[in-house]
N, CA, C and O atoms as CSV, one atom per row, in Angstrom:
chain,resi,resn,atom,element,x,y,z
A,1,UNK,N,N,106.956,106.305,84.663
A,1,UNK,CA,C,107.050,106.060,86.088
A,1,UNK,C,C,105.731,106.467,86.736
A,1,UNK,O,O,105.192,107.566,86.606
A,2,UNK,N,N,105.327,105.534,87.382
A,2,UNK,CA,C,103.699,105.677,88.155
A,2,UNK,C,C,104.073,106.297,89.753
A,2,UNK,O,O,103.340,106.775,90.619
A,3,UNK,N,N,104.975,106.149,89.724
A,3,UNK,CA,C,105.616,106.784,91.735
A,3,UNK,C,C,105.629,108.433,91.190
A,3,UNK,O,O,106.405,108.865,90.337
A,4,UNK,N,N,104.756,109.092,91.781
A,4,UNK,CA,C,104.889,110.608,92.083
A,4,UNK,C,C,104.594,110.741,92.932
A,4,UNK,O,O,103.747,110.000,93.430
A,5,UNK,N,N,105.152,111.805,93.602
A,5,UNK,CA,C,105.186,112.909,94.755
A,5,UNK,C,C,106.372,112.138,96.214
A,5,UNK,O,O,106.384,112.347,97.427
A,6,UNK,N,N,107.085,111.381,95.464
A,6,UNK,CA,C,107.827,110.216,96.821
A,6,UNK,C,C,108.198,111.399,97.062
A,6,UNK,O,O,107.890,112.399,96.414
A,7,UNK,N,N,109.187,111.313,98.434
A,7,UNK,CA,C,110.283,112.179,98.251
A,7,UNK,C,C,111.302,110.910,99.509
A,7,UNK,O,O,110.874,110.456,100.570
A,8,UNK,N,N,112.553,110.677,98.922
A,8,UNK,CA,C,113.540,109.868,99.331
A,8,UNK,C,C,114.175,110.688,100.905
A,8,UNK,O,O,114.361,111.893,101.074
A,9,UNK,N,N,114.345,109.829,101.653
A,9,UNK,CA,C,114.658,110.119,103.050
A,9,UNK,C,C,116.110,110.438,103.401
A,9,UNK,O,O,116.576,111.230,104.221
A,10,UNK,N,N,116.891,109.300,102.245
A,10,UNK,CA,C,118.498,109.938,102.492
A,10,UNK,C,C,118.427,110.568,100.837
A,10,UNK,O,O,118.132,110.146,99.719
A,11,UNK,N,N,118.896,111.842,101.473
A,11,UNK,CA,C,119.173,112.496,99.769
A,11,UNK,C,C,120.186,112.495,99.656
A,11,UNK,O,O,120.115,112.747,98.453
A,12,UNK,N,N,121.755,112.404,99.915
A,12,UNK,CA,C,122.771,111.454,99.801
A,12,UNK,C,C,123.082,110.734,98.990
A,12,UNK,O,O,124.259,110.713,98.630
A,13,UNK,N,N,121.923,109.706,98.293
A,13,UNK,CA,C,122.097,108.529,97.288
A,13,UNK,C,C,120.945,108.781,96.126
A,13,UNK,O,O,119.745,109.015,96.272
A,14,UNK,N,N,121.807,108.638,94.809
A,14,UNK,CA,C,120.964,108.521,93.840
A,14,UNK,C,C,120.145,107.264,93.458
A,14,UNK,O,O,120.541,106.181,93.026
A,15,UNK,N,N,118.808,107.734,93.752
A,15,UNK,CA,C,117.832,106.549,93.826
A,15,UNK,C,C,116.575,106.950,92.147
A,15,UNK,O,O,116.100,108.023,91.773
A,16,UNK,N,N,116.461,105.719,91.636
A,16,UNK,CA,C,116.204,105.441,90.411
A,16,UNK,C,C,114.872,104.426,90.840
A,16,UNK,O,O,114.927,103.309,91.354
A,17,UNK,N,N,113.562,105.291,90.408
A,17,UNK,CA,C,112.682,104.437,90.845
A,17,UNK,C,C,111.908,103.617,89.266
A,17,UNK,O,O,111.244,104.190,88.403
A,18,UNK,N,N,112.074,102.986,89.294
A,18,UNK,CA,C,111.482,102.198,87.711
A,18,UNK,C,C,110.574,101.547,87.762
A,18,UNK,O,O,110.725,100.462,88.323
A,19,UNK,N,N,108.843,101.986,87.060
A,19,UNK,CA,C,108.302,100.440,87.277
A,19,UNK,C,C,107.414,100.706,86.127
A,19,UNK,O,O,107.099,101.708,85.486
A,20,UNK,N,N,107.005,98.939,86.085
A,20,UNK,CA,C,106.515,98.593,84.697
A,20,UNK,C,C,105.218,97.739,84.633
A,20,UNK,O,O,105.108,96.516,84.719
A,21,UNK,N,N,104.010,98.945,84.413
A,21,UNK,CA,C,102.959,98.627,84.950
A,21,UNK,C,C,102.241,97.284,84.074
A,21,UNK,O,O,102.381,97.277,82.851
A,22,UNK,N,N,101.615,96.365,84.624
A,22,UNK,CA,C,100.796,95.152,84.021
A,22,UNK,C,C,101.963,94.533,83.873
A,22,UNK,O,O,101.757,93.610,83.086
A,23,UNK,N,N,103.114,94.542,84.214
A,23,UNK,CA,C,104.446,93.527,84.361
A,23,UNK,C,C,104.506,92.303,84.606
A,23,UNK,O,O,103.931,92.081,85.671
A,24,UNK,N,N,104.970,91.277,84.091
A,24,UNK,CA,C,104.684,89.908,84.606
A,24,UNK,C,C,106.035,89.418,85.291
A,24,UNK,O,O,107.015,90.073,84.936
A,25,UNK,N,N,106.339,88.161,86.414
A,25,UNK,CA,C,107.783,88.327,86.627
A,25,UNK,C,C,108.439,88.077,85.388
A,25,UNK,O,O,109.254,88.863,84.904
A,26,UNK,N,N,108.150,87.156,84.940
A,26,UNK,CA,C,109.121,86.701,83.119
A,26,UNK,C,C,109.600,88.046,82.660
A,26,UNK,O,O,110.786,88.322,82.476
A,27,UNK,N,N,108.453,88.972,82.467
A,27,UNK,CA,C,108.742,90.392,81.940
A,27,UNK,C,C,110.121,90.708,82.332
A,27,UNK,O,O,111.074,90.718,81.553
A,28,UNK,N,N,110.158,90.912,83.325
A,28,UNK,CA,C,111.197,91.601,83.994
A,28,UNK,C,C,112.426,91.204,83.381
A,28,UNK,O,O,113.404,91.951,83.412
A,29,UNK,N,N,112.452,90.039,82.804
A,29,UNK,CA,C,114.119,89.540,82.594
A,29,UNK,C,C,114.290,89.834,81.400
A,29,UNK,O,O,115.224,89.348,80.763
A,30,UNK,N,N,113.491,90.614,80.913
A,30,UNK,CA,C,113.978,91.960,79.478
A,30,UNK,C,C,114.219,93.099,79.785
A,30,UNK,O,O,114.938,93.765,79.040
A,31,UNK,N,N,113.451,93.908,81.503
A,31,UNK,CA,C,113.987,95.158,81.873
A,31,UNK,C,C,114.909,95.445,82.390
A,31,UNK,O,O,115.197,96.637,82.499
A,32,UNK,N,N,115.837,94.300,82.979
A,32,UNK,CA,C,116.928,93.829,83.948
A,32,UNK,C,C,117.959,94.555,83.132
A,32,UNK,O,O,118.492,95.568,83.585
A,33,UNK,N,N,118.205,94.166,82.165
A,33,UNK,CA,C,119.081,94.279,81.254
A,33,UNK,C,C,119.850,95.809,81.354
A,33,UNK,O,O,121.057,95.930,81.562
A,34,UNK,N,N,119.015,96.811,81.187
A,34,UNK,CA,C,119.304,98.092,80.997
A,34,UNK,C,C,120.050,98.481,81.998
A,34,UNK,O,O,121.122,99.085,82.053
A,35,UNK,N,N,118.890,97.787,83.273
A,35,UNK,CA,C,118.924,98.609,85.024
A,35,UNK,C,C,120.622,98.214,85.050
A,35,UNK,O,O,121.595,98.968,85.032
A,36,UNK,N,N,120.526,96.467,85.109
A,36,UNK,CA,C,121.962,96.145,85.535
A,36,UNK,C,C,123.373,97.105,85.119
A,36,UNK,O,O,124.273,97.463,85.878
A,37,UNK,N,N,123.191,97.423,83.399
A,37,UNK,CA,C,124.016,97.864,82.609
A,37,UNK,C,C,124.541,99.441,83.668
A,37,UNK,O,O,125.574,100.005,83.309
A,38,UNK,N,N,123.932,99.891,84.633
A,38,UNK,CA,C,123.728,101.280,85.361
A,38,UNK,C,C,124.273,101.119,86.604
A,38,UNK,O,O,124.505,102.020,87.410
A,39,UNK,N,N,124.497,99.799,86.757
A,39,UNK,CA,C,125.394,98.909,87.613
A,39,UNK,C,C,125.723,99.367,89.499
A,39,UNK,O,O,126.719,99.570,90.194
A,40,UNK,N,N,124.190,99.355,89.696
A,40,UNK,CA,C,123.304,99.420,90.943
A,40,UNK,C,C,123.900,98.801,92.135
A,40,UNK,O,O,124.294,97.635,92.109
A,41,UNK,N,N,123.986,99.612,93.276
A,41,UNK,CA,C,124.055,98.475,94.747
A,41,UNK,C,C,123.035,97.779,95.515
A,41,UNK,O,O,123.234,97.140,96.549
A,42,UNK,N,N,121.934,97.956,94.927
A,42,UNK,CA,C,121.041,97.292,95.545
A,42,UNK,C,C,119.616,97.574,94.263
A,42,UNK,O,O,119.474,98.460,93.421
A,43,UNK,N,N,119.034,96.768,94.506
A,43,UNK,CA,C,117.251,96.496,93.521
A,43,UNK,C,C,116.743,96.289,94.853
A,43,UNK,O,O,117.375,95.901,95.836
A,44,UNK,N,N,115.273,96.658,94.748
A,44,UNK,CA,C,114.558,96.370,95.394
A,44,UNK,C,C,113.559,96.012,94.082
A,44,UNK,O,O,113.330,96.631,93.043
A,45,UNK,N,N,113.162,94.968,94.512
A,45,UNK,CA,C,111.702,94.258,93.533
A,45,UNK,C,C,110.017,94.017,94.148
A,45,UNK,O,O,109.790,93.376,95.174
A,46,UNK,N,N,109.221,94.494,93.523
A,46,UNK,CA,C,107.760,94.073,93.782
A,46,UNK,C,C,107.153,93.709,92.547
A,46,UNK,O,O,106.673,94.461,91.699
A,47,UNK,N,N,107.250,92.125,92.544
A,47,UNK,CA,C,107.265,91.941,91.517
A,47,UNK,C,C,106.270,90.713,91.937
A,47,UNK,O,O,106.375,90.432,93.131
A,48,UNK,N,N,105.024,89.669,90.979
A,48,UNK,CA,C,104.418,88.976,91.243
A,48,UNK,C,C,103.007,89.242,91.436
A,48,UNK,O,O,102.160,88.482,90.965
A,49,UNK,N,N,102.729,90.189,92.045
A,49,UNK,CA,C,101.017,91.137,91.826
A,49,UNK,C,C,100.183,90.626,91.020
A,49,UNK,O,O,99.212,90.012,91.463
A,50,UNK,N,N,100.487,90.844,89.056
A,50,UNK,CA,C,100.031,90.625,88.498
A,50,UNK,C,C,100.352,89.166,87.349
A,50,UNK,O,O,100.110,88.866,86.179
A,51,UNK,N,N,100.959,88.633,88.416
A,51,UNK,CA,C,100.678,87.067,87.990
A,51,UNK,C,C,99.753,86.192,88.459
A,51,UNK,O,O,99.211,85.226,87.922
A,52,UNK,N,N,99.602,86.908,90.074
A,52,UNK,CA,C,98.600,86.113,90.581
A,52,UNK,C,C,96.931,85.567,89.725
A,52,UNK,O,O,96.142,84.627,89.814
A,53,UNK,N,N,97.007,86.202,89.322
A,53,UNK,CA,C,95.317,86.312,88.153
A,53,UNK,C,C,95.485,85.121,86.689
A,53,UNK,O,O,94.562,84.881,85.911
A,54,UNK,N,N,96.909,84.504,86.606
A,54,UNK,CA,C,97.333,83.982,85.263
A,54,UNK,C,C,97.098,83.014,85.870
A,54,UNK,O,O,96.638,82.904,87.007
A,55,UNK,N,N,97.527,81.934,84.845
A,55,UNK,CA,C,97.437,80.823,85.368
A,55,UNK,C,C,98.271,79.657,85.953
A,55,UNK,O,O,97.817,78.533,86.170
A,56,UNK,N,N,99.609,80.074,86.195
A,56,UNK,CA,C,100.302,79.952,86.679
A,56,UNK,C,C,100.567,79.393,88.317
A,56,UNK,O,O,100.739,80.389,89.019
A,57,UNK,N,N,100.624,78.539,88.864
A,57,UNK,CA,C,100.733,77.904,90.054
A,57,UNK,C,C,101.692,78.384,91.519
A,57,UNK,O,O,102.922,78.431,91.490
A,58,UNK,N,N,101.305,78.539,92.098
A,58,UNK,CA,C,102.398,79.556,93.125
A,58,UNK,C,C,103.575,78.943,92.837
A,58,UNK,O,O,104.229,79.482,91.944
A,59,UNK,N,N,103.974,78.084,93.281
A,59,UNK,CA,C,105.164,77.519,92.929
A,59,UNK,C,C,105.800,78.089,91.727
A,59,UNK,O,O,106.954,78.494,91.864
A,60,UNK,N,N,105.096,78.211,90.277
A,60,UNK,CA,C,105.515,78.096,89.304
A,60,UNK,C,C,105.952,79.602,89.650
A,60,UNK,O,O,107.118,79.848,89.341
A,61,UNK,N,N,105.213,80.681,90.250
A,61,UNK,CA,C,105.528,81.994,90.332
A,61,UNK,C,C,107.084,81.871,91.117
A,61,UNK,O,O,108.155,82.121,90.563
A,62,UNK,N,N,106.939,81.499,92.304
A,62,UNK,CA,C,108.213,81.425,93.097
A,62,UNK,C,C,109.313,81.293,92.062
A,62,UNK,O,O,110.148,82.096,91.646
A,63,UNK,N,N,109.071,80.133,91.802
A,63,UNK,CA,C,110.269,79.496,90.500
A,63,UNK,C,C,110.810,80.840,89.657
A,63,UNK,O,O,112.000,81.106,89.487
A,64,UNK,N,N,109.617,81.671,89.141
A,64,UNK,CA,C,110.400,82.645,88.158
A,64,UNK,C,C,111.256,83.889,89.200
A,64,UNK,O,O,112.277,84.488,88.862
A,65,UNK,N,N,110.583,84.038,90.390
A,65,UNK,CA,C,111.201,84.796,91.295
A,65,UNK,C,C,112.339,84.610,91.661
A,65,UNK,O,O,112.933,85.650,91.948
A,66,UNK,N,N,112.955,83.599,91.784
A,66,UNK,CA,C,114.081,82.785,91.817
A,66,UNK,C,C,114.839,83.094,90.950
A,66,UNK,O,O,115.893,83.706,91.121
A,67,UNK,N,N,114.399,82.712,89.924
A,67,UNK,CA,C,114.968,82.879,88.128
A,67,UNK,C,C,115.626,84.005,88.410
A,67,UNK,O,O,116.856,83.997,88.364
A,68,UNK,N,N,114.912,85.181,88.754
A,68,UNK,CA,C,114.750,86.408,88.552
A,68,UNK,C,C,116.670,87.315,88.926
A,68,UNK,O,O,117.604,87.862,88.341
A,69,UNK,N,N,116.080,86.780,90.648
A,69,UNK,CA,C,116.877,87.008,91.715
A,69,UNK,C,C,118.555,86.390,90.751
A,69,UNK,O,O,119.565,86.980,90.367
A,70,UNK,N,N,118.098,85.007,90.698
A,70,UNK,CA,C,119.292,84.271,90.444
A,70,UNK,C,C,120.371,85.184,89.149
A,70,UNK,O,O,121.599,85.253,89.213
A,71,UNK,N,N,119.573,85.745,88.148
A,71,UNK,CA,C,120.066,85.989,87.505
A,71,UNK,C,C,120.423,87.619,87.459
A,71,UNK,O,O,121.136,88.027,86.542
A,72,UNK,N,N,120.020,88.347,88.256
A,72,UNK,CA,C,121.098,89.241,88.755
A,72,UNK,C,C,122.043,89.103,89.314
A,72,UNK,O,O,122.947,89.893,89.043
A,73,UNK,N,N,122.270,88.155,90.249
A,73,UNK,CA,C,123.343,87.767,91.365
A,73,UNK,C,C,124.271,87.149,90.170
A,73,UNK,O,O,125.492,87.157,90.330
A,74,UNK,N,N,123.700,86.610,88.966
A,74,UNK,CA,C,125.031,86.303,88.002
A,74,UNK,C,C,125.655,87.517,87.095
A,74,UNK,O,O,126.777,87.656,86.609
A,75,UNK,N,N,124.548,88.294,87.061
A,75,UNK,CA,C,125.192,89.614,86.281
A,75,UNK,C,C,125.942,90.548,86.619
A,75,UNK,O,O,126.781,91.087,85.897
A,76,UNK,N,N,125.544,90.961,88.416
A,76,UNK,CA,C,126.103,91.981,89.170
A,76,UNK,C,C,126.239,90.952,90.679
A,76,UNK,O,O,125.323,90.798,91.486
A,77,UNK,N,N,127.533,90.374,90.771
A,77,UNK,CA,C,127.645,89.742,92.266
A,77,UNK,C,C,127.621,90.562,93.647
A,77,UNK,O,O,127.196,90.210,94.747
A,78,UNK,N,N,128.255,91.854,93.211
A,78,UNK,CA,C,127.668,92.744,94.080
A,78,UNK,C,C,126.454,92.921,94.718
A,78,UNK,O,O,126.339,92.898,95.944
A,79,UNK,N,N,125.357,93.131,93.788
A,79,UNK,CA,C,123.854,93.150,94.044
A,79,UNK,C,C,124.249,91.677,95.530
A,79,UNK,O,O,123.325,91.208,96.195
């Protein structure tokens, strides 16, 4: 985990900060897996950064963002 020194505003809720540095969005739909399994009310994602530099077409990025999204909302409808 690259986040040190946060400190969370409602301490109330157990918050799980995860990130996965040089990440691509595709990446992500191998780390999903675990997070979902922990069976979360909410993700927040920043994800796309380091696609911009590939070669990949905005669109084509959107598209996996989509992917992304879409396929949590099938794993956890909650989310």
């Amino acid at each position: 985990n690259v986040v040190h020194g946060w400190e969370m505003s409602n301490t109330d809720r157990t918050v799980a900060v995860k990130s996965f540095s040089g990440s691509k969005v595709n990446d992500m739909q191998d780390y999903l897996k675990p997070l979902l399994r922990r069976n979360p009310h909410q993700i927040i994602f920043h994800v796309g950064t380091n696609d911009i530099k590939s070669e990949k077409s905005p669109d084509q990025l959107v598209e996996g963002i989509v992917k992304l999204v879409s396929q949590v909302r099938e794993k956890s409808a909650h989310i």
